[in-house]
N, C-alpha and C positions, 0 to 999 in steps of 0.2 A: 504494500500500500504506500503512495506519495500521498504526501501531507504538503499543501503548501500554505503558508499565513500569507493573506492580501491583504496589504493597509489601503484604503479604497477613501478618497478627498471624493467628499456628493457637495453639490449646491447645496448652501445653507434649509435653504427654504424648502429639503424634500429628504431630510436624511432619514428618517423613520420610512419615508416610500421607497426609498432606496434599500435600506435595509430590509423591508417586506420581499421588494422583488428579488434581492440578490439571495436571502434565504429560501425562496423558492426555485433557484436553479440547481438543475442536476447537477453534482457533483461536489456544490457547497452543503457543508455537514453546519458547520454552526455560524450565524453574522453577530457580530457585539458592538455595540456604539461604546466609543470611550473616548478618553480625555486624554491630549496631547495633539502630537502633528498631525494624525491620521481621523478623520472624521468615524471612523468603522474597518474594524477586523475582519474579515470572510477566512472561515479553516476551509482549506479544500481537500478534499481525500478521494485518491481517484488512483486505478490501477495498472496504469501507465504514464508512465512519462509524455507520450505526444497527447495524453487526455487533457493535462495543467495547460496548456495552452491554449485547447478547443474552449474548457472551461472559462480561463482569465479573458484571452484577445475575445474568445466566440461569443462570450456569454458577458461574463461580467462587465465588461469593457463597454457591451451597448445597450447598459440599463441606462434610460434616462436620466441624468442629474447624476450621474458618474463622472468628475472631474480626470481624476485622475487615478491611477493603480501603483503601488511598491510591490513586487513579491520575492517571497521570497520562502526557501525549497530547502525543510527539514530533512538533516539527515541521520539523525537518530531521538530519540524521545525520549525525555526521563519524567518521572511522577512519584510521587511521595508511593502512591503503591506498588510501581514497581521496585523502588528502593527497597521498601517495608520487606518485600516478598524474597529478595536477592539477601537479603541480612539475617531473617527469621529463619533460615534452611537450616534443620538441624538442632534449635532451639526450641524446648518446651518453654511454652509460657506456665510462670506461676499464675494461676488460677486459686 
């Protein structure tokens, strides 16, 4: 699986519609509005490599009020639970 993080700049005036429509395109798994440079996060998760681009340039790129796109192309993943589960091997928990 590729994962890519889209930092995605919408016109002021549409970013919750931007965010509705970019969350309904195949291959975007989650969209997050947040605070700094980037207006909205798009995760994309797709099972090839030539997908992230159909996705980004095909799709994301011509939602309306889409200024502009950053992406960028995770190559390994780490989570409090994967850590939890790599460290816990072997160890009983006191219960």
């Amino acid at each position: 699986m590729i994962t890519a993080i889209v930092m995605i700049d919408a016109s002021t005036d549409s970013i919750a519609e931007v965010a509705q429509a970019v969350a309904e395109l195949d291959g975007v798994s989650e969209v997050y509005s947040v605070a700094g440079d980037a207006d909205l996060i798009a995760i994309v998760r797709v099972r090839e490599f030539e997908q992230v681009a159909e996705v980004i340039a095909g799709r994301i790129n011509k939602v309306p009020g889409v200024v502009d796109t950053d992406t960028h192309i995770a190559f390994r993943a780490f989570s409090r639970h994967d850590l939890e589960a790599a460290f816990s091997i072997g160890v009983d928990s006191a219960d």
